[in-house]
C-alpha positions in Angstrom: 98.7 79.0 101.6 97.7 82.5 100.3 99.3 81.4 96.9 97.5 78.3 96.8 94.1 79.9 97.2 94.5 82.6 95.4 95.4 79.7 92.2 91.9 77.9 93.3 89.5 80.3 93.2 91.4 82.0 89.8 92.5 85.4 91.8 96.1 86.4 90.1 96.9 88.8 93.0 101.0 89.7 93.6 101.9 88.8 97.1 104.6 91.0 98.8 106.6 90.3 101.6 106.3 92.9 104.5 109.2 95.1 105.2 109.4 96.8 108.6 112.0 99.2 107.5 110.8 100.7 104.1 108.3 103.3 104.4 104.8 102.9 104.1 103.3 103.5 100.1 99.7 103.0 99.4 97.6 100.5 98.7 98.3 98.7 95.1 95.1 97.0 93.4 95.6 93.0 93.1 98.6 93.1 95.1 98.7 92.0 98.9 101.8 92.9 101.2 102.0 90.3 103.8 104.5 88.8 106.6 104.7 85.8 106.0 104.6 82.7 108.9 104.8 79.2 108.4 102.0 76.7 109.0 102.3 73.4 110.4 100.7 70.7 108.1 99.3 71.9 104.7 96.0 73.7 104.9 92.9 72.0 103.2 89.6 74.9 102.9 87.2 74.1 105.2 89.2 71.5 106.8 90.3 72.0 110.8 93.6 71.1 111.5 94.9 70.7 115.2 98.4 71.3 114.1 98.1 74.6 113.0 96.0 76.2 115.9 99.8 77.8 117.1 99.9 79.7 113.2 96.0 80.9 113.8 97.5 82.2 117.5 101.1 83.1 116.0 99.2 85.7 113.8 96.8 87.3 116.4 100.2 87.9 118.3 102.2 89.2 116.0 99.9 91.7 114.9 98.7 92.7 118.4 102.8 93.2 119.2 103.0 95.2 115.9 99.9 97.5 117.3 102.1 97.6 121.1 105.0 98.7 119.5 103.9 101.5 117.1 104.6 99.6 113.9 100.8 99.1 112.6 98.1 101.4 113.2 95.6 99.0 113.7 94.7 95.3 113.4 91.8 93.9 111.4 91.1 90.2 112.7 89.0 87.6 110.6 86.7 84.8 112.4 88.7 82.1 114.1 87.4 78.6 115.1 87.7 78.7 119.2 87.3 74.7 119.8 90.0 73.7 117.5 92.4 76.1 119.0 91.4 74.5 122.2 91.3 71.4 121.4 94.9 71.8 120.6 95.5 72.5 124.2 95.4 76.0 124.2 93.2 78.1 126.6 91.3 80.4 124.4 88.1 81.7 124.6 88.4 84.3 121.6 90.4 86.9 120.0 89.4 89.4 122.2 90.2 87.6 125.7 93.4 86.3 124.0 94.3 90.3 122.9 94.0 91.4 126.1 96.1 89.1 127.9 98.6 90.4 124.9 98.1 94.0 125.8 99.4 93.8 129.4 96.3 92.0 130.8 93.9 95.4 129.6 90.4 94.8 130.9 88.3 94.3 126.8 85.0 95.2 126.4 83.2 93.5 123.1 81.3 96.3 121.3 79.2 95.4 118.3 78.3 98.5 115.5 76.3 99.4 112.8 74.6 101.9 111.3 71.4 100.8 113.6 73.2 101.0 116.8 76.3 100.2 119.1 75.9 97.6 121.6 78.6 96.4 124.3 78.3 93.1 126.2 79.2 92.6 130.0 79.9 89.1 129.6 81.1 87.4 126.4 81.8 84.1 125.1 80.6 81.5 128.5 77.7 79.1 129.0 74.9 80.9 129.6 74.3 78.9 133.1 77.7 80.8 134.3 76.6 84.6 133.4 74.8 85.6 136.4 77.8 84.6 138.8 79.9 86.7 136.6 77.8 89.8 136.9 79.2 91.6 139.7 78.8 95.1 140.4 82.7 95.7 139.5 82.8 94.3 136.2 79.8 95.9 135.4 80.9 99.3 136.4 84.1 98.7 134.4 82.6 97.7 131.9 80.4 101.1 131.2 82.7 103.6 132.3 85.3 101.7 129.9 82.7 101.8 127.1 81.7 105.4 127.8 85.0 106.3 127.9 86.1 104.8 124.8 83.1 106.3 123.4 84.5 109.4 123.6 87.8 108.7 122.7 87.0 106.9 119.9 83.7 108.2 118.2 83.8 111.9 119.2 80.8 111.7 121.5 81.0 113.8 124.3 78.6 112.6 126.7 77.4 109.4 125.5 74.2 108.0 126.4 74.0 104.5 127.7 70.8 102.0 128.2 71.4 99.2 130.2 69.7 96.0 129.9 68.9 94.0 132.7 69.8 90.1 133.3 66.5 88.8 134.2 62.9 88.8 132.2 60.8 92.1 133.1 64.2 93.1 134.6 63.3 91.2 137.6 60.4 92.2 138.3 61.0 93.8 141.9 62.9 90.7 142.7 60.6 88.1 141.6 61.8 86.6 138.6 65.8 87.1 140.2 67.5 89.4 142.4 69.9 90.6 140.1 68.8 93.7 139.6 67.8 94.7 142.9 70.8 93.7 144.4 73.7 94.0 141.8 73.1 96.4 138.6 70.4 99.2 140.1 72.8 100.2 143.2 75.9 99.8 140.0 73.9 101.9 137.9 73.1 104.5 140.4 76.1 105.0 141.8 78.0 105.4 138.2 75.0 108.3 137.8 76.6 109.9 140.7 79.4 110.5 138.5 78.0 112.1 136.0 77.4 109.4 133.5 73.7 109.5 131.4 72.6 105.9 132.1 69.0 104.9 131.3 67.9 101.2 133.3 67.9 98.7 133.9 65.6 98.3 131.2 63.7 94.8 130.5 65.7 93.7 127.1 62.4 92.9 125.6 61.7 96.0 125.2 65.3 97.7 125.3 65.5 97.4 121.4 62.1 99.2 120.7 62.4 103.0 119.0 61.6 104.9 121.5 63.9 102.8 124.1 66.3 103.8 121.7 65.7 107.1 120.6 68.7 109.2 121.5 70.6 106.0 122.9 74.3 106.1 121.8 75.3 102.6 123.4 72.9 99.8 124.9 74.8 97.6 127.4 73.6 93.6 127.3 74.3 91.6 130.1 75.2 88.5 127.8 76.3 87.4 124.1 72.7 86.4 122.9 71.0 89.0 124.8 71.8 91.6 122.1 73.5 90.4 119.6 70.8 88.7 117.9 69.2 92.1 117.7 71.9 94.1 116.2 72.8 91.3 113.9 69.0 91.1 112.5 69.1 95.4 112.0 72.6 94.3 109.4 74.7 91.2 109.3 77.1 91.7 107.1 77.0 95.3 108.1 78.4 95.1 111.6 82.0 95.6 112.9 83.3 94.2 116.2 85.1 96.7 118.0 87.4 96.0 121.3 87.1 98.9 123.7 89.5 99.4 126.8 93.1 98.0 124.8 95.6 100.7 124.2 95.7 99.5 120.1 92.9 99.9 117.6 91.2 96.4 117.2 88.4 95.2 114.7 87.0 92.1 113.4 84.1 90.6 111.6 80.7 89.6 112.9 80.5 86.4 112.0 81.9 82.9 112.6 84.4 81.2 110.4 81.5 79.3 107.7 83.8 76.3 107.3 81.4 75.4 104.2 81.9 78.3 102.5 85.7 78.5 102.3 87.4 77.6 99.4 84.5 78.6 97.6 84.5 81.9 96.6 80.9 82.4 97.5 81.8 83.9 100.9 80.8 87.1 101.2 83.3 89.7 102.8 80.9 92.4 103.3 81.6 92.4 107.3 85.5 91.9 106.4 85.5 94.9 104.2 83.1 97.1 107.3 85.9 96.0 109.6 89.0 97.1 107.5 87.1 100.8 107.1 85.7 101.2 110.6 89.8 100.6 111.4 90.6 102.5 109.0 88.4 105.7 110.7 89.6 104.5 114.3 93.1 105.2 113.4 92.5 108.3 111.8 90.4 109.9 114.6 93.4 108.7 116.8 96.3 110.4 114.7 94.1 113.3 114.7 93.6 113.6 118.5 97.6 113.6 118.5 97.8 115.8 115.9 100.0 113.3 113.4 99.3 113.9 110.2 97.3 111.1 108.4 98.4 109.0 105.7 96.9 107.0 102.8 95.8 103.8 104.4 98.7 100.8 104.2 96.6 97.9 103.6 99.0 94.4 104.8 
């Protein structure tokens, strides 16, 4: 398939077969190391094909089990198309839900970054008629000490500072316009305070994205998909790098769906791709140093 595309669009690139045993060398211009697996029914650009929604799920496993086992350092993932894969007969709501159940059922939290800001989501890829039954006090509590954790862990920050967004318009407005807030996220939000975490909110997400709601904000947490990512992705598509927090491997992707129209084309732009390979890049760095392994060239496969 790689061969094939690479012949379409005019890319002479030397593909290399992936060798567990040989020891990692660095990067080669116009060359790409790969492991190869076999698709189902030839693969036409921009075309969906039902048969080969097990490859698309074949590969997110085998690189998540190559993260587990201390093979890879990190995996990059490109944009996959979710109905397809169901319609296939599959159950799978996205990469990230399909990661985690890979990584020993780990509890993912979807955080979205740029240059502009970092924001996490408490709820990811559902109808938006289902996200206020599935904001519980637990999940959101996981959710931000997992992302503050990871914050940490991940970007160096010591303390990070978190503004929370809340579910309703005006944030509820003392319980007239929903009780969300009242009853759920400000007794979640206080009693994570007790701990110690720097929490600002719940703060109306109308005006959770101004400056000065943001001004020394390290992480805003949105209650749902288009709650915030509409926001970030108008401050740099292109620019942004999808980040799962809470797994025990280093996981990126793109911020952007899969543009059937566009493939085959060459008019794609990687931009996000290229932001996702770096930011893994750093990730694995900062994590080799925190063990104190010493850190190699990146291996690009």
């Amino acid at each position: 398939m790689l061969a094939e595309r690479a012949a379409r669009l005019g890319i002479d690139i030397e593909l290399k077969t992936y060798q567990s045993s040989a020891a990692p060398v660095k990067h080669i211009p116009d060359t790409l190391t790969i492991q190869p697996l076999l698709v189902s029914s030839p693969v036409i650009a921009g075309q969906l094909d039902l048969a080969n929604a097990g490859y698309v799920l074949e590969s997110i496993q085998t690189a998540t089990q190559g993260c587990l086992s201390g093979e890879f350092n990190a995996m990059v993932t490109g944009p996959v198309n979710k109905a397809i894969i169901n319609q296939a007969g599959y159950q799978f709501s996205g990469h990230t839900e399909f990661i985690a159940e890979l990584c020993n059922k780990a509890f993912p939290v979807m955080l979205l970054a740029n240059e502009k800001m970092r924001i996490a989501l408490v709820t990811t890829h559902m109808p938006l008629a289902k996200v206020s039954e599935q904001i519980t006090a637990h999940r959101l509590e996981k959710v931000i000490v997992t992302a503050s954790a990871d914050l940490t862990r991940y970007f160096g920050i010591s303390r990070p500072r978190l503004l929370v967004c809340g579910l309703n318009p005006h944030a509820g407005e003392q319980g007239h316009l929903g009780d969300e807030e009242i009853n759920i996220i400000i007794p979640a939000l206080n009693k994570l305070r007790e701990t110690g975490l720097q929490i600002t909110g719940p703060v109306p997400a109308d005006t959770a994205f101004t400056p000065n709601s943001l001004h020394d904000i390290d992480l805003v947490v949105a209650m749902y998909h288009d709650q915030g990512l509409p926001v970030l992705k108008s401050h740099g598509f292109g620019d942004t790098v999808n980040i799962t927090l809470g797994l025990p491997i280093i996981r990126t992707s793109v911020d952007h769906g899969t543009a059937l129209e566009l493939a085959g084309s060459g008019k794609a732009n990687p931009d996000s791709l290229a932001c996702a390979i770096q930011q893994a890049i750093i990730l694995a760095g900062n994590a080799m140093a925190r063990r104190g392994t010493p850190i190699p060239e990146p291996v690009l496969n």
